[in-house]
C-alpha positions as CSV (number, residue, x, y, z in Angstrom):
1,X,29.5,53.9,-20.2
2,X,28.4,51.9,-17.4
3,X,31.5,49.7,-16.6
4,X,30.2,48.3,-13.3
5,X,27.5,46.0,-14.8
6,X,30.7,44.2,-16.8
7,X,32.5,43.6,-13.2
8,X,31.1,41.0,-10.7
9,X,32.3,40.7,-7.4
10,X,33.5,37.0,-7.6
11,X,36.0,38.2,-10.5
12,X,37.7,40.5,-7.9
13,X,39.9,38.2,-6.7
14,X,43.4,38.4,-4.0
15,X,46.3,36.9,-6.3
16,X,48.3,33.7,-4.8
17,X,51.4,34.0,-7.7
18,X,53.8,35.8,-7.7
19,X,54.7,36.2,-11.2
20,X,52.9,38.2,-14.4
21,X,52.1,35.4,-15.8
22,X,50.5,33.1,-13.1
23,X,49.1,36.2,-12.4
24,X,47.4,36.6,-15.6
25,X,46.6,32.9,-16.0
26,X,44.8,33.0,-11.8
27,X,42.1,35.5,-13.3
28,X,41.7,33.6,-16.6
29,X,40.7,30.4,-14.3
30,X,38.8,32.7,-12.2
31,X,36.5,33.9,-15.8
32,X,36.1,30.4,-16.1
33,X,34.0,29.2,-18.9
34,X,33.2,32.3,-20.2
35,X,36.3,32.2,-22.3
36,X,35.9,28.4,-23.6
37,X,37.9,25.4,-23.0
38,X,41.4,24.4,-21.1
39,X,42.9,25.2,-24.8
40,X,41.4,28.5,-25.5
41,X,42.3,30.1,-21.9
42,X,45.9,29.1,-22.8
43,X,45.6,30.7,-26.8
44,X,44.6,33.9,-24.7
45,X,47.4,33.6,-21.7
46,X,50.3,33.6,-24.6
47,X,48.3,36.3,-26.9
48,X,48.2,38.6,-23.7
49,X,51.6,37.6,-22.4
50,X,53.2,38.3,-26.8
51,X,51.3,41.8,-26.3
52,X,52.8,42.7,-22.8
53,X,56.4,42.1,-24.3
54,X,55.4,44.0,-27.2
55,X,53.8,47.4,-25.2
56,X,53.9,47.2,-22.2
57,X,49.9,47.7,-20.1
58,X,51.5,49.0,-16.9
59,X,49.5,52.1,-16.2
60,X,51.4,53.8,-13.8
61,X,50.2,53.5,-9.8
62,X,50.8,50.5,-9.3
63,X,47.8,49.0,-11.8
64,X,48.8,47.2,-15.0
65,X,45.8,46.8,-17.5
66,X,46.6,43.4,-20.0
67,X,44.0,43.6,-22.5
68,X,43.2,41.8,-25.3
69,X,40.0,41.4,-27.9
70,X,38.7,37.7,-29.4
71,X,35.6,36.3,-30.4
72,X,33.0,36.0,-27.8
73,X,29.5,36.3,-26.6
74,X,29.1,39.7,-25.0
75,X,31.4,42.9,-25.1
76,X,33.4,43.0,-21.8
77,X,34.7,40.8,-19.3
78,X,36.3,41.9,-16.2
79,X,38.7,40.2,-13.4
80,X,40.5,42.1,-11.0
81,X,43.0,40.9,-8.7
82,X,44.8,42.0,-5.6
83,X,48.6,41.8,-5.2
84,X,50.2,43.5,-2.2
85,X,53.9,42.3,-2.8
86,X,54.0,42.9,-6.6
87,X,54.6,40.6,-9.4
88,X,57.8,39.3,-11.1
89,X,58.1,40.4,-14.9
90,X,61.4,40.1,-16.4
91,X,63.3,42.0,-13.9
92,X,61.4,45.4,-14.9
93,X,60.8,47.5,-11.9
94,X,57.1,48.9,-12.9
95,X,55.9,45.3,-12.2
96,X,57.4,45.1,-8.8
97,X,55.4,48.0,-7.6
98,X,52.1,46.6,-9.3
99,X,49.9,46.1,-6.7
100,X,46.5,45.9,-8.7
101,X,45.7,43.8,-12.3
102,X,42.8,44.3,-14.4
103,X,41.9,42.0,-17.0
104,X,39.9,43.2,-19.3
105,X,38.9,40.1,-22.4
106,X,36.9,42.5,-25.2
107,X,35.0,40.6,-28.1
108,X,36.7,41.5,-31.4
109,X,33.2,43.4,-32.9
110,X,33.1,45.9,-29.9
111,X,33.7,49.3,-31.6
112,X,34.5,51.2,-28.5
113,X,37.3,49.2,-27.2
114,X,39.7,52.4,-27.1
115,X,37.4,54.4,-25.3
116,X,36.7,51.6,-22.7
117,X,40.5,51.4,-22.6
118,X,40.9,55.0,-22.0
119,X,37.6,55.7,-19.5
120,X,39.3,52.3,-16.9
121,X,42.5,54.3,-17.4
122,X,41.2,57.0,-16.0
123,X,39.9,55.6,-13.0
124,X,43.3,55.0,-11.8
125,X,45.3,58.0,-12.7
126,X,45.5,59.2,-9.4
127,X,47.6,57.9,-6.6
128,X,45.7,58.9,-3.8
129,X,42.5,56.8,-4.5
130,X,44.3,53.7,-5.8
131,X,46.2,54.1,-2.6
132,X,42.6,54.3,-1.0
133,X,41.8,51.3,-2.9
134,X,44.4,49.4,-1.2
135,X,44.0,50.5,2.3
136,X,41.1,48.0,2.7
137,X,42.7,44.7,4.4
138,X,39.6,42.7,3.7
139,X,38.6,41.0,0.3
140,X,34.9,42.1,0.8
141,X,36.1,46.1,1.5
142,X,38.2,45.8,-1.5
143,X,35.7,44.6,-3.9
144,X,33.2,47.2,-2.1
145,X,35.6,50.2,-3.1
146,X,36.5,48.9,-6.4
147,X,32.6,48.5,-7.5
148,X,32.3,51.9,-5.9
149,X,35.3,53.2,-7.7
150,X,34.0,51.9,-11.1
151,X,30.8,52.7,-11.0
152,X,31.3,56.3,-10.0
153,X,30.4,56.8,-6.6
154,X,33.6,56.9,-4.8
155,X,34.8,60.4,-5.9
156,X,36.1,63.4,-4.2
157,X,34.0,65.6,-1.8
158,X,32.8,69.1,-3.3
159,X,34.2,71.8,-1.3
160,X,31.6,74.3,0.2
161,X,32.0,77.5,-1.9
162,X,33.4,80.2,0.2
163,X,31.6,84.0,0.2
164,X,34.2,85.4,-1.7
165,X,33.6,83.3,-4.5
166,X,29.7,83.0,-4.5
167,X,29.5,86.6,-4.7
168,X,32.6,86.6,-7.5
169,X,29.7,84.2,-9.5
170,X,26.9,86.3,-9.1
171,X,28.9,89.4,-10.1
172,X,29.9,87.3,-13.3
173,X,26.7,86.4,-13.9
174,X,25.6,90.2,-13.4
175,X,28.5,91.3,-15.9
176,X,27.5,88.1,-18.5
177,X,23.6,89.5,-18.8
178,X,24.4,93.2,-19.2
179,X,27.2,92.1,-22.1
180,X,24.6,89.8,-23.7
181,X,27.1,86.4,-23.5
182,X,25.6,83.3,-24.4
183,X,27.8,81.3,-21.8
184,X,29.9,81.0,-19.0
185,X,32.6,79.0,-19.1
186,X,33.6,77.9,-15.5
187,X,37.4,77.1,-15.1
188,X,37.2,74.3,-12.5
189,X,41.4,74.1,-11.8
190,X,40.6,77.0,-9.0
191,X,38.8,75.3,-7.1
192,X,39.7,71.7,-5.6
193,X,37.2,70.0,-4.9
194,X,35.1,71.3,-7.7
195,X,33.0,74.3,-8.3
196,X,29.2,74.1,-6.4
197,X,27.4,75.0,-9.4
198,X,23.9,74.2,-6.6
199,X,22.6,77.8,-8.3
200,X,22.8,77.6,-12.0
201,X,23.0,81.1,-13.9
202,X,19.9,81.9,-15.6
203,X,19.0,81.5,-19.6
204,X,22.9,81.2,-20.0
205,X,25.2,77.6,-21.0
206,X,27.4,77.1,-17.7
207,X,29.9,75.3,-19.2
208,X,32.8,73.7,-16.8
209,X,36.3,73.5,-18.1
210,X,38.2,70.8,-16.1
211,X,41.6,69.0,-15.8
212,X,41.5,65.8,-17.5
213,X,43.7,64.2,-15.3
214,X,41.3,64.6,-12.3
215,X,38.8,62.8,-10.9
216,X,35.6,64.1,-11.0
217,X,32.2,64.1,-9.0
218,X,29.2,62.5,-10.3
219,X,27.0,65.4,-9.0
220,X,28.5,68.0,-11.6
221,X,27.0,66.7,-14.2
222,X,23.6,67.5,-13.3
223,X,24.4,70.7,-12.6
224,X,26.1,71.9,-16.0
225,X,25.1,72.1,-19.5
226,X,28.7,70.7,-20.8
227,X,31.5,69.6,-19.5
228,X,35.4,70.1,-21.7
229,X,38.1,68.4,-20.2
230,X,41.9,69.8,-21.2
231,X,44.8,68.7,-19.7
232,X,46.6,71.5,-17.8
233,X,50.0,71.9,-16.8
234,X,49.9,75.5,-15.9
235,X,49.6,77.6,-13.0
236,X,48.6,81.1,-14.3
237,X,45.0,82.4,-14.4
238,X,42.5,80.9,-17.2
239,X,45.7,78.9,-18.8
240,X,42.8,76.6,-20.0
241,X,41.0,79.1,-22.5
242,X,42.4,78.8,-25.9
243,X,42.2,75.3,-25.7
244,X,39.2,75.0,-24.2
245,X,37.1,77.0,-27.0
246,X,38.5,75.1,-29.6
247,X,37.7,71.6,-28.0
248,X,34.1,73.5,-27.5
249,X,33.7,74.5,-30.9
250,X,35.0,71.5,-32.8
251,X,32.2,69.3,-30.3
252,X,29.5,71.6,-30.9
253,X,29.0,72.9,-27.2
254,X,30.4,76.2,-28.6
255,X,29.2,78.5,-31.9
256,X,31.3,81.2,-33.6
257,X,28.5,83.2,-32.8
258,X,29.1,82.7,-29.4
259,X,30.5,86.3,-26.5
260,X,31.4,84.3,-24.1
261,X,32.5,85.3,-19.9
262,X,35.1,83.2,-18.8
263,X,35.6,82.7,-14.9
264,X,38.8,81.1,-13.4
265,X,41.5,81.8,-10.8
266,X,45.0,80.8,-10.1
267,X,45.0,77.0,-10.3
268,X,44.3,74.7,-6.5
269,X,43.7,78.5,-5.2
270,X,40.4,78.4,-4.0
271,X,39.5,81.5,-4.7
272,X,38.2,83.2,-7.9
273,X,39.5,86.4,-9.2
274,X,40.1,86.7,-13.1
275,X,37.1,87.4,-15.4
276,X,37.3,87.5,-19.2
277,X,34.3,88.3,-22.0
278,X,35.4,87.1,-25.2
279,X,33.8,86.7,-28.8
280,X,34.8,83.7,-30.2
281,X,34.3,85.0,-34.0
282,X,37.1,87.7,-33.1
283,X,39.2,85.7,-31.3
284,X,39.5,83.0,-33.8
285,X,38.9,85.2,-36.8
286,X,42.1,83.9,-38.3
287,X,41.2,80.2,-38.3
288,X,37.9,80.5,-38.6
289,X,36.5,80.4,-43.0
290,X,33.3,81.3,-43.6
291,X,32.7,77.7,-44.0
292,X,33.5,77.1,-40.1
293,X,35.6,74.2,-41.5
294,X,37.9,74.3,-38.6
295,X,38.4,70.8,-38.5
296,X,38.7,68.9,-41.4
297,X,36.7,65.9,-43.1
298,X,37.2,62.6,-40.9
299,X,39.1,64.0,-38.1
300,X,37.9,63.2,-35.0
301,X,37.5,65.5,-32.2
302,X,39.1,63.1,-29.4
303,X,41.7,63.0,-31.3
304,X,42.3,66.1,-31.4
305,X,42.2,66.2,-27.6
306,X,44.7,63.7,-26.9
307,X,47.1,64.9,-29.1
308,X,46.8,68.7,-27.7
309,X,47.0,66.7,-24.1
310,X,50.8,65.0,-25.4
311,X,52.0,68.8,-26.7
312,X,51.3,70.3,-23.2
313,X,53.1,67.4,-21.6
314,X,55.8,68.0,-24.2
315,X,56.3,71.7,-24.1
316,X,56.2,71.5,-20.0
317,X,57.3,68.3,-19.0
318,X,59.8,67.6,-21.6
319,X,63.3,66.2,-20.7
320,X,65.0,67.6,-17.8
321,X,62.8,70.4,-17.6
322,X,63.3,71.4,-21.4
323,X,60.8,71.3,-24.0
324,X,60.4,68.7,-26.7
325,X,60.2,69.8,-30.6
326,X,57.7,67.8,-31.9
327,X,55.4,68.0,-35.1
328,X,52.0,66.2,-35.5
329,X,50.4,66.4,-38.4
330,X,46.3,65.2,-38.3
331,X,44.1,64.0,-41.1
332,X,46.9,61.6,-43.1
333,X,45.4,60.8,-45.9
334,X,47.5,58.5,-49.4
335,X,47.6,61.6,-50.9
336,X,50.3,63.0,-48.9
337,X,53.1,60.0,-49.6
338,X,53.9,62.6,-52.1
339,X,54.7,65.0,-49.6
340,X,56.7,62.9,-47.1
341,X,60.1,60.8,-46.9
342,X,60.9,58.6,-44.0
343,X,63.9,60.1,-42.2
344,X,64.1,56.8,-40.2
345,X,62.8,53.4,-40.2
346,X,59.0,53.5,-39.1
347,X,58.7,52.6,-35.5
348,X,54.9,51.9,-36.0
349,X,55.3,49.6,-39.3
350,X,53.5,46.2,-38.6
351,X,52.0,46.7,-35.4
352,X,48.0,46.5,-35.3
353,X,46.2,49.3,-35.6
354,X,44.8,49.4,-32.2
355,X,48.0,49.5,-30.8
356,X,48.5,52.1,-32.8
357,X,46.3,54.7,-32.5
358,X,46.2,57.7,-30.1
359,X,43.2,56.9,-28.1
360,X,44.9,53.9,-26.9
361,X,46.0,54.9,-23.1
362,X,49.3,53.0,-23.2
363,X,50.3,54.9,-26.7
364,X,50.7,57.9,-24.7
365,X,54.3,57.4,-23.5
366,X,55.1,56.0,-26.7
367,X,54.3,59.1,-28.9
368,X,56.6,60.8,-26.0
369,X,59.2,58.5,-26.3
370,X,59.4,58.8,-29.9
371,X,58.3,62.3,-29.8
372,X,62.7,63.3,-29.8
373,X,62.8,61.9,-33.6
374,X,63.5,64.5,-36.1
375,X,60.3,64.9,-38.7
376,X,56.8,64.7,-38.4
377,X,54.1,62.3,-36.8
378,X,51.4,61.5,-39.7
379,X,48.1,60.5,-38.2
380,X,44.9,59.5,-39.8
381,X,41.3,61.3,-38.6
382,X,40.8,58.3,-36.5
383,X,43.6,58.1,-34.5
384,X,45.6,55.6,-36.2
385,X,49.6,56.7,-36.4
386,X,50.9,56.0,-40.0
387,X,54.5,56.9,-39.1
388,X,57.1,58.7,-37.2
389,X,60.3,60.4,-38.3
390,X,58.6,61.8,-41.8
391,X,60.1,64.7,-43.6
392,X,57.7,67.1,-44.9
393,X,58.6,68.5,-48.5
394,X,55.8,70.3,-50.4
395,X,55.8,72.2,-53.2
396,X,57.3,75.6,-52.4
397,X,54.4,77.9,-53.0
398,X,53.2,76.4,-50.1
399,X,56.1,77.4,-48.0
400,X,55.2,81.0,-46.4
401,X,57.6,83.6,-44.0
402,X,57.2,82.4,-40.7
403,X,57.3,85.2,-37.7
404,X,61.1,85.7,-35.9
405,X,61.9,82.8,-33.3
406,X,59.3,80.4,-35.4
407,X,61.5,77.7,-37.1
408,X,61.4,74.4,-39.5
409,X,58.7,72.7,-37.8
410,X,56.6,75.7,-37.8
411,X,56.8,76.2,-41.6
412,X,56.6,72.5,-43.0
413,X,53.4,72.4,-40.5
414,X,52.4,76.0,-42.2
415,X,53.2,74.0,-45.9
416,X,51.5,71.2,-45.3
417,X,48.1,72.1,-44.0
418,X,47.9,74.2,-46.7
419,X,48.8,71.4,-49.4
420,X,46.5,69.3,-47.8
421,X,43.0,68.9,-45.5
422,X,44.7,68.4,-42.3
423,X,45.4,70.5,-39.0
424,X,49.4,70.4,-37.7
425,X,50.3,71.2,-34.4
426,X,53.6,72.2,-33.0
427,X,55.3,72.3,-30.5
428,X,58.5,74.7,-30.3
429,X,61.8,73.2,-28.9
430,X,62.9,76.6,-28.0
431,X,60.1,77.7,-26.1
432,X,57.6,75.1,-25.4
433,X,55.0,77.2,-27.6
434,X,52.2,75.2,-29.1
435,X,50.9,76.1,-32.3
436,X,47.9,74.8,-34.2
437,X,47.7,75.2,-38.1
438,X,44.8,75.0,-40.4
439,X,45.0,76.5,-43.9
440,X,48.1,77.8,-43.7
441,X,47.1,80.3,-41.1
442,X,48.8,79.8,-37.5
443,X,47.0,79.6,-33.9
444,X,49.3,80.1,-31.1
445,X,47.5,77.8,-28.0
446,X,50.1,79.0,-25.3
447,X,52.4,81.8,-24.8
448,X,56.3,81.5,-26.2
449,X,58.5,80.9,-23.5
450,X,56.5,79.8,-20.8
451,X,54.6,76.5,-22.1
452,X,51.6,78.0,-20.7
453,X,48.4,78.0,-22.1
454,X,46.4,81.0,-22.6
């Protein structure tokens, strides 16, 4: 989406107060009329300032996003403002080191708020070009980077591929036509910079598996048939892959069909050196029914994503360098009330469902926070979390042996996505290993002990 034509450079503004909420109220005044009268701008000021003490929209960086969606003509509004000396919010540190607010003022029909939410998110995940950002002195250079930032042109160089590696990719290429693969899948963590795709391969899919926690270059996406983006946490050769194949087959960029020759390295090494031919039909031959039904009915792929994304951070980040057991169960339909009892009180009940759901950038550290709550996440296909801290009890001809090491979590997620049209993932507090489940049938995404995905 093109966020740039939503941002005008008057609404990019330097911030006189000192405070969140003159703050906030600076780039309502500076919206102007676009919001209504002196009564409306201050319904909106205490609706953004009720949902900041509710969920906080500090984004980490030094950006805070408030957000909010009401009836109005047009989809997005934008105002940005500067403010090198932070802002005063209730004594909480995170709003001492903001040193950049973006307003965004959705209208309440827009039906891809989340995504909007997530994609500005994005933009600021790295420290190094928000801290580029804020190197311009001037008012004009700042709005100049900002529009640039936004719209996609300021973005990291591409590295000039070295010999070693060109001749790595035509060898791969060489190896992919004489074992008849239908693509290449490109694993773009080796590389920083990116991967100088210039020369495609011939009658083949290049697809480019990237972090999704790193910026990327505009250029790429001319130069490759798909893009999947998986967040990575490890530093061993192709830790991507699993992942990455199922994210390409549940979007379609992938078939069962497919032999595919995977290319990577070790991760920020420059330099490739691992090559891989794999059939997707064997390798998933477990999951996979001769219906493909990998995913089921009204689960959405990006969701998904971002909960695969929260299990890596859980099995590697964790607490003091220990993994977090955690059970997510996807697809929660009525049906399965029978099949649940709270353990605690639901820490979700009676908030919107926005604020809610999974694609919602600031519900990432929530799910983590909560995440050390015995039982099971429930969320719908669409991202929406029903509850948290749910005990799983189906009937027992559901419950199957589970492999040595595998525990609790790993059978109830067996039980219930075999009782029920859903997918459970798990992540092992003992080991940090992710598991998927469909049908009963288990799908290791990373090797036990290591929190590394294979």
């Amino acid at each position: 989406m093109r966020l740039n034509r939503y941002v005008a450079k008057t609404r990019i503004v330097d911030l006189k107060s000192t405070d969140f909420r003159g703050a906030i109220d600076e780039l309502l005044t500076v919206i102007g009329s676009r919001i209504g009268g002196n009564y409306r701008r201050k319904r909106i000021l205490r609706e953004l300032l009720v949902r900041e003490k509710a969920m906080t929209t500090y984004l980490g960086n030094g950006v805070v996003m408030p957000h909010i969606r009401f009836k109005m003509n047009g989809a997005y509004i934008f105002a940005i403002g500067r403010c090198p000396d932070g802002l005063d919010y209730e004594g909480k540190p995170e709003y001492e080191a903001t040193r950049i607010v973006v307003l965004l003022l959705a209208s309440e029909q827009d039906r891809n708020y989340l995504s909007v939410l997530a994609e500005v998110a994005k933009l600021f995940q790295e420290q190094a070009m928000v801290d580029y950002l804020l190197e311009e002195k001037t008012l004009t250079g700042f709005r100049e980077r900002f529009l640039q930032r936004i719209s996609g042109e300021l973005v990291k160089p591409i590295l000039k591929q070295s010999r070693f590696n060109r001749l790595f990719l035509r060898e791969a290429e060489t190896i992919a036509r004489e074992a008849n693969c239908t693509s290449i899948l490109l694993f773009e963590d080796t590389v920083e910079g990116g991967i100088d795709a210039s020369r495609p391969f011939a009658k083949m899919k290049t697809v480019r598996v990237r972090d999704s926690q790193v910026s990327e270059s505009r250029e790429h996406r001319m130069k490759f048939d798909a893009t999947i983006e998986i967040r990575s946490f490890a530093n061993q050769r192709l830790s991507q892959l699993r992942s990455a194949i199922l994210i390409g087959l549940t979007r379609g960029i992938l078939s069962h069909e497919d032999r595919i020759c995977c290319v990577g390295g070790i991760p920020r090494s420059n330099q490739f050196d691992t090559l891989a031919v794999i059939d997707v039909s064997e390798e998933f031959s477990t999951v996979l029914t001769a219906e493909k039904n990998l995913l089921p009915s009204g689960v959405a792929v990006e969701v998904i994503e971002r909960i695969l994304s929260i299990a890596s951070e859980l099995a590697v980040e964790g607490r003091e360098g220990r993994p977090i057991g955690c059970l997510f169960v996807l697809g929660y339909s009525e049906k399965m009330n029978k099949m649940i009892t709270p353990l605690v009180l639901n820490p979700f009940f009676g908030h919107k469902e926005e604020d809610r759901n999974v694609l919602n950038p600031f519900m990432h550290e929530t799910i983590k926070e909560f995440s050390s709550i015995d039982g099971a996440f429930m969320i719908r296909g669409n991202g929406v979390v029903e509850s948290a801290g749910s005990l799983i009890h189906t009937h027992g001809d559901f419950y199957l042996d589970m492999p040595s090491g595998l525990g609790a979590r790993h059978s109830a997620a067996s039980a219930i996505s075999m009782a029920a049209d859903c997918i459970a993932v798990v992540v092992s507090a003992s080991s940090g290993q992710i598991t998927l489940f469909r049908k009963g049938v288990m799908l290791p995404l990373s090797h036990r002990g290591s929190g590394d995905h294979i």
